[in-house]
Each structure stands twice: as C-alpha cells, then as structure tokens.
Backbone as numpy.savetxt, mean C-alpha at the origin, in Angstrom:
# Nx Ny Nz CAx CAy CAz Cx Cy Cz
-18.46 14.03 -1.63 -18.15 14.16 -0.20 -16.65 14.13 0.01
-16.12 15.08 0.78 -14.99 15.02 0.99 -14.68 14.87 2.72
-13.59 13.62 2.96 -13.30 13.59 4.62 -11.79 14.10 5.21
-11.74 14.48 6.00 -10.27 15.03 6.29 -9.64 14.61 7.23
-8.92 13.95 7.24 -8.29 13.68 8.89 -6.39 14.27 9.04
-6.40 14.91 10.05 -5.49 15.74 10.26 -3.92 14.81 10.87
-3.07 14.85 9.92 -1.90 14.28 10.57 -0.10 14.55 10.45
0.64 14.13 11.16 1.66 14.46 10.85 2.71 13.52 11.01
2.75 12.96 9.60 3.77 11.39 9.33 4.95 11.98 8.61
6.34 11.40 9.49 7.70 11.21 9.28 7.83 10.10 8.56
8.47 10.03 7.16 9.07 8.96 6.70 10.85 8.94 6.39
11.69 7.91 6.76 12.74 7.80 6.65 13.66 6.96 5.87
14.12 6.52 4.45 14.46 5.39 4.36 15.74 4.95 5.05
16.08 4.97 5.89 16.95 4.73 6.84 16.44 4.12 7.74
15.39 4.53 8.56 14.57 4.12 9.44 12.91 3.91 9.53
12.21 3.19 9.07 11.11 3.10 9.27 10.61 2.32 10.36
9.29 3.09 11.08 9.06 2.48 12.50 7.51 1.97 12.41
7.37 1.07 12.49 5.74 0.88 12.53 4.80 1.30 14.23
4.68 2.38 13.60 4.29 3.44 14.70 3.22 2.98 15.59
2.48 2.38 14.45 0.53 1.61 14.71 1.10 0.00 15.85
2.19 -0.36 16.01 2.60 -1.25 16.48 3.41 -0.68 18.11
4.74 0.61 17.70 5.34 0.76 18.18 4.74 1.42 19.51
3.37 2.30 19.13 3.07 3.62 19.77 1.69 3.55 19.51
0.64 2.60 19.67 -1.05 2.39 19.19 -1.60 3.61 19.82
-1.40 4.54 20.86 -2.29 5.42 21.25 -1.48 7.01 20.89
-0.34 6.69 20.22 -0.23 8.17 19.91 -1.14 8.72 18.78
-1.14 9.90 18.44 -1.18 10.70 17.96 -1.47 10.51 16.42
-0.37 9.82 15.67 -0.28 9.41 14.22 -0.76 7.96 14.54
-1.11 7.30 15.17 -1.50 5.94 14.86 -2.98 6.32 15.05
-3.76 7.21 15.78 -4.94 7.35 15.94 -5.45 7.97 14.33
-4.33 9.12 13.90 -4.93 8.95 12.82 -4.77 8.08 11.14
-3.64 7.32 11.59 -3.48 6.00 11.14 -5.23 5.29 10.86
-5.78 5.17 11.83 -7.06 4.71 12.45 -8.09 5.10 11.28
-8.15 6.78 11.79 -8.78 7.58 10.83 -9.06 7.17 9.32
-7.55 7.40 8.83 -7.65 6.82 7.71 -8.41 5.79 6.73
-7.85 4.88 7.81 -8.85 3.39 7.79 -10.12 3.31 7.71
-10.62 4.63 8.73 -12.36 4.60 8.88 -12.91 5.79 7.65
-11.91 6.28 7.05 -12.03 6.90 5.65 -12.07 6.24 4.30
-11.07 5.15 4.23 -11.35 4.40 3.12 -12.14 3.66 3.10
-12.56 2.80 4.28 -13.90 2.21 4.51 -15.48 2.92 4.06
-15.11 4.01 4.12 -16.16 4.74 3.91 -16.82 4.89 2.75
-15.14 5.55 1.69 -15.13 5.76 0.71 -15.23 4.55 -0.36
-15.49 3.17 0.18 -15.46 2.39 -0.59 -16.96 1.55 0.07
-18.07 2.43 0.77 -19.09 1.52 1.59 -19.79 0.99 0.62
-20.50 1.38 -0.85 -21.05 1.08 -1.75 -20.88 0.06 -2.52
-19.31 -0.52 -2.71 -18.99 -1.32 -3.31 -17.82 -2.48 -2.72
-17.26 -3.48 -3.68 -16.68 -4.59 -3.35 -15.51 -4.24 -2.69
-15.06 -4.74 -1.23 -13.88 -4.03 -0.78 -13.11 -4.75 -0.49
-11.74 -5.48 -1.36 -11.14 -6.62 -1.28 -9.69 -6.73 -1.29
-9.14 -5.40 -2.21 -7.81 -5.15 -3.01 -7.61 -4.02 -2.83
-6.63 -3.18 -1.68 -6.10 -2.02 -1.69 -4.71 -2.03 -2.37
-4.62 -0.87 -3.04 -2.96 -0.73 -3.52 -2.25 0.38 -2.92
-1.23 0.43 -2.66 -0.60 2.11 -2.15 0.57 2.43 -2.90
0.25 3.21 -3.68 1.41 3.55 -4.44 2.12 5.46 -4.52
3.19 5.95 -5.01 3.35 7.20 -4.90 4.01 7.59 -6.45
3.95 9.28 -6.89 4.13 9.43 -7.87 5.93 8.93 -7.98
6.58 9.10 -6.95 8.22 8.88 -6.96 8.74 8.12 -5.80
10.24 7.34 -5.53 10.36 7.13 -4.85 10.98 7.98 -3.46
10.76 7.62 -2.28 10.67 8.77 -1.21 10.14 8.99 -0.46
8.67 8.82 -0.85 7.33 9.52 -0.50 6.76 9.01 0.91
6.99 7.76 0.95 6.62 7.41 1.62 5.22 6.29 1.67
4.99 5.16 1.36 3.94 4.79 0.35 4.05 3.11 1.03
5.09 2.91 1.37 5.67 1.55 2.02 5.59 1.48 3.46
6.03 2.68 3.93 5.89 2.85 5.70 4.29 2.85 5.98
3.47 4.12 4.92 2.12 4.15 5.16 1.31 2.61 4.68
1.48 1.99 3.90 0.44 0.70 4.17 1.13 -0.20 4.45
2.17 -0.13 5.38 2.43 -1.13 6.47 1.72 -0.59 7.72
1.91 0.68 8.09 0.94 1.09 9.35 -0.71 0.60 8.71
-1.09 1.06 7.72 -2.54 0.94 7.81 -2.90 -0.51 7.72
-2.27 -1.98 7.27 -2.15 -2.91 7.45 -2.74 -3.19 8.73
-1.55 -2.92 9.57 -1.93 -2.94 11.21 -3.12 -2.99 11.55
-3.66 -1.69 11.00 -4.85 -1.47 11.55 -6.12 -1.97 11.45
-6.13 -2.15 10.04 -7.00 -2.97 9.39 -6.75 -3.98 10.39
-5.76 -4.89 10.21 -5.72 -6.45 11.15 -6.15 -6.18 12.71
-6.17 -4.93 13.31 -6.64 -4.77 15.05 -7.65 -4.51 14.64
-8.51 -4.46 13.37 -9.95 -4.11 13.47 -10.59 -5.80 13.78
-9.85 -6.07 13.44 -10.35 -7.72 12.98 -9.98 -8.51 11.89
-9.88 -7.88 11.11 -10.02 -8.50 9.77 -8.63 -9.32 9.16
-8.85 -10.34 8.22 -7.48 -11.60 8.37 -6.77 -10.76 7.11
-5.71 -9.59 7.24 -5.27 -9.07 5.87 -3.95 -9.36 5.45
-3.43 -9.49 4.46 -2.50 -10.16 3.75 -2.13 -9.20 3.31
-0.38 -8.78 3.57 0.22 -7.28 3.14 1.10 -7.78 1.95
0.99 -7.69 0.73 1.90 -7.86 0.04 2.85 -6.85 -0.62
4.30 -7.09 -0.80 5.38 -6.09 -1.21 5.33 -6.63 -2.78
4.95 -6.16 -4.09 4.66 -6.28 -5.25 6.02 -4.92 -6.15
6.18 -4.52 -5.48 7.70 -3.95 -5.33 8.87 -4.58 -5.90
8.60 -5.25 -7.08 10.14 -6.30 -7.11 11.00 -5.69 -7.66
11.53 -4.08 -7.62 12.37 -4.10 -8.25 13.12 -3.34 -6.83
12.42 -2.96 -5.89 13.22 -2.17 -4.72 12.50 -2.36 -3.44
12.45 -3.64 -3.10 11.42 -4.40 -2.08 11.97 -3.75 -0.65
10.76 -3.47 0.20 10.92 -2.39 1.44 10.20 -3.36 2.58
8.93 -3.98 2.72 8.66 -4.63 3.27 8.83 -5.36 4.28
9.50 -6.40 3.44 10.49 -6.92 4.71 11.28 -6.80 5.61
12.00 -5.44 5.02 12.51 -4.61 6.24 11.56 -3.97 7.27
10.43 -3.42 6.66 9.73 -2.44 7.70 9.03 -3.69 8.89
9.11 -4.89 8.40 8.11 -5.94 9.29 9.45 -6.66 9.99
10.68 -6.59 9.34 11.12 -7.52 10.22 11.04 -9.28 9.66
11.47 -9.49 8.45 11.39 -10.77 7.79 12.16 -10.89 6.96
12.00 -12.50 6.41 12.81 -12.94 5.32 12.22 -12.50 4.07
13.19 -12.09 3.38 12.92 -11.91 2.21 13.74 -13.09 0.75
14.05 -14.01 1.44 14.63 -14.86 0.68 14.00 -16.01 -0.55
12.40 -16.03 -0.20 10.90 -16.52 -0.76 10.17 -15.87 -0.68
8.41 -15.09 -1.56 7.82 -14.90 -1.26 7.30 -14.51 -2.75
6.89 -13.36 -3.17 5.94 -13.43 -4.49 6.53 -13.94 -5.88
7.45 -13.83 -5.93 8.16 -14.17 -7.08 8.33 -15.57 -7.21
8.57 -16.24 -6.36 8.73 -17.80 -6.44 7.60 -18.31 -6.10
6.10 -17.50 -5.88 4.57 -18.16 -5.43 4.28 -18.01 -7.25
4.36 -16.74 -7.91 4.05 -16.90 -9.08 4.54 -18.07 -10.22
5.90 -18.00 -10.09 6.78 -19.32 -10.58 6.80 -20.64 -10.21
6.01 -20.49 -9.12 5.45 -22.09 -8.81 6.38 -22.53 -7.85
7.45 -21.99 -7.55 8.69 -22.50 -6.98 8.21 -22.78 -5.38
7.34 -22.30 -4.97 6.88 -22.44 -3.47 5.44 -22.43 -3.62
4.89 -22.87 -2.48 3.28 -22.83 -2.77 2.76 -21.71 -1.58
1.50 -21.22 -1.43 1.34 -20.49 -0.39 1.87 -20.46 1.12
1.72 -21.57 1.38 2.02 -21.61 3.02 3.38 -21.04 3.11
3.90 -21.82 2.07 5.81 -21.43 2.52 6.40 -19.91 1.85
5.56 -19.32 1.11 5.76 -18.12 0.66 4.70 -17.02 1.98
3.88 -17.28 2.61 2.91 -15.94 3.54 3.99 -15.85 4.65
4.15 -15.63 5.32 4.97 -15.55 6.78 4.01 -14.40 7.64
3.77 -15.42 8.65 3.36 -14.99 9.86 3.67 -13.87 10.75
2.90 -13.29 10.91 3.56 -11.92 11.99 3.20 -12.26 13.37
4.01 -11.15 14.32 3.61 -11.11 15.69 2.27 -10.49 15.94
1.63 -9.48 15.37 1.11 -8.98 14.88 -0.79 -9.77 14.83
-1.48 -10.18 15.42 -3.03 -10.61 15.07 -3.49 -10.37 13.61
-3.92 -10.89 13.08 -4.94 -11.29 11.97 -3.71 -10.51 11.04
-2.77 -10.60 10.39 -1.87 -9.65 9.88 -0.73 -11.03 9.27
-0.95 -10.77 7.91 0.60 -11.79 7.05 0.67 -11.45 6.37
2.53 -11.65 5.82 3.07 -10.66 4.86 3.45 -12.00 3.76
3.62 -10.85 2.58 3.87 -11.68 1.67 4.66 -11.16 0.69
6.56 -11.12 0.81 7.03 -10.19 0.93 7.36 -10.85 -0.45
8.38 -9.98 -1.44 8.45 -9.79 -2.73 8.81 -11.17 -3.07
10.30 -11.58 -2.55 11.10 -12.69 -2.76 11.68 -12.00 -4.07
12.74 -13.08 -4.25 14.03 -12.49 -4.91 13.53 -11.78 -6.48
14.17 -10.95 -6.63 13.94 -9.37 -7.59 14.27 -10.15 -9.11
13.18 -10.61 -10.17 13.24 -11.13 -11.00 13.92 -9.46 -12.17
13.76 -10.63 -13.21 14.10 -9.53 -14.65 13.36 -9.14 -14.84
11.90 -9.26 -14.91 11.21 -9.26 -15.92 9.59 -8.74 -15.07
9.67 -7.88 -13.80 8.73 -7.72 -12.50 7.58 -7.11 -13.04
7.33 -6.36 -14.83 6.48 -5.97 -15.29 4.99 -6.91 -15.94
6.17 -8.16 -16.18 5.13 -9.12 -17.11 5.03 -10.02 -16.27
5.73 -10.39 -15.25 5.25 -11.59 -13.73 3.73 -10.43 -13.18
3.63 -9.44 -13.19 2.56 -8.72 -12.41 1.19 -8.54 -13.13
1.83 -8.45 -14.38 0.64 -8.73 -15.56 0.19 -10.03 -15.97
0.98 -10.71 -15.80 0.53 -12.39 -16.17 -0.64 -13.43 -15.80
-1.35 -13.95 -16.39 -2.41 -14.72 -16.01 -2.20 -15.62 -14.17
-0.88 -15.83 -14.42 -0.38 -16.99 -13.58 -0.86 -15.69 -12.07
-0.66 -14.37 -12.40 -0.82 -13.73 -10.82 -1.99 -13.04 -10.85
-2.76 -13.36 -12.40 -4.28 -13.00 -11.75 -5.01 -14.35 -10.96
-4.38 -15.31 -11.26 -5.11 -16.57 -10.28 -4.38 -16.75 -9.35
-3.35 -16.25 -8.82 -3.01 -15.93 -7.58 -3.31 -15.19 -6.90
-4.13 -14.22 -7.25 -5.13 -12.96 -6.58 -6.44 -13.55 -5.81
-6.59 -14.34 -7.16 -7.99 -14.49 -6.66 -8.50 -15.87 -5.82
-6.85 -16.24 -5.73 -6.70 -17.88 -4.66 -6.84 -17.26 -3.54
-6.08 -16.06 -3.10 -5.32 -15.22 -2.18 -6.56 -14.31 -1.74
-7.62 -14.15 -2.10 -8.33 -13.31 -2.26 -9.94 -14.37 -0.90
-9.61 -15.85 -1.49 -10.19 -16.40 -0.79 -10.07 -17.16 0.17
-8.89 -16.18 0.59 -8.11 -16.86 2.24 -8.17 -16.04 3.07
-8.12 -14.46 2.46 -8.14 -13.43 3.09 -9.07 -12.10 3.03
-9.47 -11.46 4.65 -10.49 -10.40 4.15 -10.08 -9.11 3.32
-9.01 -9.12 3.31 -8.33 -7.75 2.79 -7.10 -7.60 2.43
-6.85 -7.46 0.97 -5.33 -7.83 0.75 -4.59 -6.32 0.05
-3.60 -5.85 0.69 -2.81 -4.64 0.51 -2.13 -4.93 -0.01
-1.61 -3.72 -1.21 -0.48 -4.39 -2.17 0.07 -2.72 -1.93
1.48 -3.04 -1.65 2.38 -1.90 -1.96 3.38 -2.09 -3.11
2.90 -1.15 -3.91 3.09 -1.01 -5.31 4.28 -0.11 -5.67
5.02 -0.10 -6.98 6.38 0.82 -7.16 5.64 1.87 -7.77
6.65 3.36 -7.75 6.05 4.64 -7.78 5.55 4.73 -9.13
4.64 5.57 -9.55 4.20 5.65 -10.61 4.56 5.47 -11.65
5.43 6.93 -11.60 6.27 7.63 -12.54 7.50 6.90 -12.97
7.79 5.99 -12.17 9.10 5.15 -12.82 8.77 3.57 -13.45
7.89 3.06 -13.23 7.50 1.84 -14.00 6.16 1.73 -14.22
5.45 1.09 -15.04 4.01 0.66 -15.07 3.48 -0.19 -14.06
4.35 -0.44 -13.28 3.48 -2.02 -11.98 2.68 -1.18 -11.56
2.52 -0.38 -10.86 1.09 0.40 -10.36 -0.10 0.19 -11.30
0.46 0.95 -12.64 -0.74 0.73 -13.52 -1.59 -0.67 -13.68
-0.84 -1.25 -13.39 -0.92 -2.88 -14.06 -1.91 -3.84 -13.03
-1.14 -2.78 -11.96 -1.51 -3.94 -10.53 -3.34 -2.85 -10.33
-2.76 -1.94 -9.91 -4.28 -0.60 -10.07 -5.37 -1.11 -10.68
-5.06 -1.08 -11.68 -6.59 -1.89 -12.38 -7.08 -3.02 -11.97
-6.16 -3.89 -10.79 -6.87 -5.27 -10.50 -7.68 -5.21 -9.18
-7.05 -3.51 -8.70 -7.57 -3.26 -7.56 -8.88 -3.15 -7.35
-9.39 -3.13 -5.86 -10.55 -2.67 -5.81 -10.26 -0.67 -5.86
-9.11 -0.66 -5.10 -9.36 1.35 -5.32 -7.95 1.13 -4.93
-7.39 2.22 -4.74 -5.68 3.09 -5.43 -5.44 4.12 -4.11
-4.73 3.82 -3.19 -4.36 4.84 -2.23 -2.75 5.68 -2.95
-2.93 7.08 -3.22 -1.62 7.71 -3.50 -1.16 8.90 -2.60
0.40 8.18 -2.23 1.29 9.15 -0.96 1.88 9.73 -1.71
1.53 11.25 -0.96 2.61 12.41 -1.64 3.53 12.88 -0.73
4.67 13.80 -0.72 5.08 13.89 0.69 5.42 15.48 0.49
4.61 16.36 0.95 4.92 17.45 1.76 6.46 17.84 1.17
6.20 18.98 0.34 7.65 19.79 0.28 8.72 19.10 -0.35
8.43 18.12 -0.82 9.00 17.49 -1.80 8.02 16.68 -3.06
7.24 16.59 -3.19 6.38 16.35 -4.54 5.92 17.37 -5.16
6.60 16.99 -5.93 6.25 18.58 -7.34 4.77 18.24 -7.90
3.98 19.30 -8.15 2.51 19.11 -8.45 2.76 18.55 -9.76
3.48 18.83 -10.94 3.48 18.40 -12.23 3.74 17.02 -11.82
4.08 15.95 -11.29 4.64 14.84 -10.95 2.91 14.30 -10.30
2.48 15.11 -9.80 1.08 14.28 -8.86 0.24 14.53 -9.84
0.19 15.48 -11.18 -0.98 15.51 -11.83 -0.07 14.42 -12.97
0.59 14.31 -13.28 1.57 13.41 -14.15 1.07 11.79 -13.62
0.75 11.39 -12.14 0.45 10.00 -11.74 -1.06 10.21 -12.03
-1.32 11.33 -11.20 -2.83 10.73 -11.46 -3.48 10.42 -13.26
-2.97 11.36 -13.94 -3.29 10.98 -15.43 -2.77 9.42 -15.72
-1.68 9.06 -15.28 -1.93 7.74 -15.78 -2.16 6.72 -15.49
-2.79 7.02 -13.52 -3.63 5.83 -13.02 -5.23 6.19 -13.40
-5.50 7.04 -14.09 -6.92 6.97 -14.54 -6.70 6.65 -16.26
-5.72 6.62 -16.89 -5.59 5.99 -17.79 -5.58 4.38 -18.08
-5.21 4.27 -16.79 -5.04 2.92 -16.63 -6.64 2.50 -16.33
-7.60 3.45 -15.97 -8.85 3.02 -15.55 -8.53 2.42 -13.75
-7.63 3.20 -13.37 -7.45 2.65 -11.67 -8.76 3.60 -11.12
-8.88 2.85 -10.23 -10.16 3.78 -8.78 -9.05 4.61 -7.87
-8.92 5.39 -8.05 -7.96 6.30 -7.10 -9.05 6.65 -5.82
-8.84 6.13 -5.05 -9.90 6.71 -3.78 -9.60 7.89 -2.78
-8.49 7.87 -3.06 -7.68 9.41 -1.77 -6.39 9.62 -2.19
-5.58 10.41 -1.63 -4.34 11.26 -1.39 -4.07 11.27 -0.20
-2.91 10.90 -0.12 -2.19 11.14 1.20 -1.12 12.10 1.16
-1.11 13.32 2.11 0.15 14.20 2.14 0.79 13.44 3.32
2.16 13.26 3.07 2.56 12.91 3.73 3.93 13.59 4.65
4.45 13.95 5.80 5.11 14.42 6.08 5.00 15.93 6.45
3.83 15.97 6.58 3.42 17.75 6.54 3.80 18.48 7.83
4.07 19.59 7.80 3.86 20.18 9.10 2.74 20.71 10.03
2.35 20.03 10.80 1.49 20.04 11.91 1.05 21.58 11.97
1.65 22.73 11.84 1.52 23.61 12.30 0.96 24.36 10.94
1.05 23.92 9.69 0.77 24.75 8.51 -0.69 24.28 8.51
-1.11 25.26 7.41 -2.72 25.50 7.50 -2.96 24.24 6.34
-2.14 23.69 5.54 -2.14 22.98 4.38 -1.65 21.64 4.43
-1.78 20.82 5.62 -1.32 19.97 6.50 -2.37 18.83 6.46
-3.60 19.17 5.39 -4.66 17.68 6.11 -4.60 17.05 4.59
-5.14 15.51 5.22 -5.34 14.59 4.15 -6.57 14.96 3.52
-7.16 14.07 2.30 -8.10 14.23 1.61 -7.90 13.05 1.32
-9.70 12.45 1.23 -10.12 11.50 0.75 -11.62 12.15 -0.23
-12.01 11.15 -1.00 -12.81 11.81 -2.07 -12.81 11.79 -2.87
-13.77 12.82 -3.91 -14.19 13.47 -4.78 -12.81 14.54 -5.08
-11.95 14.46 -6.17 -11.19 15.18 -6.96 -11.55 16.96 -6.90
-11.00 17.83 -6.68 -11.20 19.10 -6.55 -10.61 19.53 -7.97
C-alpha cells in the first residue's frame, strides 16, 4: 500500500520556523498532520515507540521536519520526547529555542540524571532532550550499552520518542541508532539530492537491518507534477 500526502516544505539553515507551532492551520502544518496520520498507519501492525529522522546529507532538511512532526504527535495527545542524537552538529536546540549546555551526552555519562537533562517546552505533552555538549567519541556513546538502557528508561516515561539522527552518508549514528528504532523516517530535498546518494542511504540503512517506513521530498515545488510524499512499500 502506498499513501501520499501532498506538500510544500521550505527548509533554511539560517532560519528554521516551527510552522506546526507558528501557523497550526496553514497549509504545511495540515500536512505536517498528514504525515503523522501516515506513519501511524504504516506502523498499525506493530510496536510503535522509536521514530528516527534522518537524511542521506546534510541540508535536507531532517531536523526542521521532526521537530514539526514532534508537535504534532504531542497535539494529538501523546507525552513525546524529541531527542537531538546529532552530537556532532546539534540543530535542535536552536529550532525549539533552548539550552543546549546539558542534555544527552552528560545523561549517558551519568553527569546529570533525567530530570535535569529533558527540558520542558511551551508546547503540551512535548520535551526535548537536546544533544548537550559535542563529545569525541558520538559513534560509540550511541552504540554503547549505557544508551541502550537509557532508551529503554526513556521509553517508560514516554509515549513516543523521536530521535533526529546525523545524515547517513557522513557517519554511522543513523545506522547505529536505526536499528534500535521502531522504523526510519528519510528527508530528501527536492533538486538537490542526487539519486545515487538516496539509493547509497537506503542500501545502508537496510544493511544496517533499519525499518525504513517512508521518504520525505522535501522542498518541492507545489506546482510540479513530482511534488508528493510517499510512504510505503519501496517502488
């Protein structure tokens, strides 16, 4: 089965706007929405606990999109925990508006305990849990025992925990983190992602044995015929 929902998302690293916050009844936050009621879908059969969003490069846009879908998830109801797992080029905290001076890096190292590492949003049912300071070593802190039992502490505080992940193609944390997921959201962006680069990620998040559940184009033009998302079954 394949679902489509039609949209047209601007990403900026200069400016990112949380649209689903800024603007709830336009246009891109409705299908912000969409989305949401797509991966839900695509995941009705099984355990739905651990989203990741990651992209084949940096650019794409992958940080702005599951901070909006965050949102949404949390106005559905549900208590979700956004984490920036990003430690080598942490975005997060900027797009929310927080400190980034504590948060995953010093929860894994013991250096803080949960409460003082989540930070609260304005935001209903919605907390972030932003990278904290950019270690050496962000491949083997993500692989380490110490943050699979931080998953699964984290896992039983919250209904739904988002991890925005670094781009494919430039480090293994996707791979690493992907496999712990329940399924794998990947942003491409319109007119700038080269297909050898999107068939290049997807080979090695199914190497990794990740659940890739959809594609996101991102940035498309509204007006082209080649403009919609896909969720699904692989063509």
């Amino acid at each position: 089965m394949k679902l489509k929902a039609k949209k047209n998302l601007k990403t900026s690293r200069e400016k990112r706007t949380l649209i689903t916050t800024a603007n709830p009844k336009s246009a891109i936050s409705e299908q912000y929405r969409t989305i949401r009621t797509n991966i839900q879908f695509s995941m009705i059969d099984s355990s739905f606990k651990v989203l990741a969003c990651t992209s084949p490069s940096p650019g794409e846009g992958k940080s702005t999109t599951i901070a909006n879908l965050a949102v949404t998830f949390a106005q559905q109801g549900q208590k979700v925990l956004l984490v920036d797992t990003d430690l080598r080029k942490p975005t997060i905290h900027q797009i929310m508006s927080i400190s980034n001076r504590q948060g995953l890096t010093n929860l894994i190292t013991k250096k803080v305990n949960m409460k003082e590492a989540i930070v609260s949003t304005r935001i209903n049912n919605l907390s972030v849990l932003p990278s904290g300071p950019i270690p050496p070593n962000p491949s083997e802190l993500l692989g380490s025992a110490r943050m699979t039992e931080l998953l699964e502490k984290l896992s039983e505080n919250f209904d739904l925990i988002l991890f925005d992940t670094p781009p494919v193609l430039a480090v293994t944390d996707a791979q690493i983190l992907g496999n712990r997921c329940d399924g794998v959201v990947l942003v491409i962006k319109s007119g700038q992602t080269e297909k050898k680069n999107l068939v290049k990620a997807k080979e090695l998040l199914d190497r990794a044995q990740v659940n890739m559940i959809g594609v996101i184009i991102n940035g498309a033009d509204a007006k082209s015929a080649d403009y919609q998302y896909y969720y699904g079954e692989d063509k």
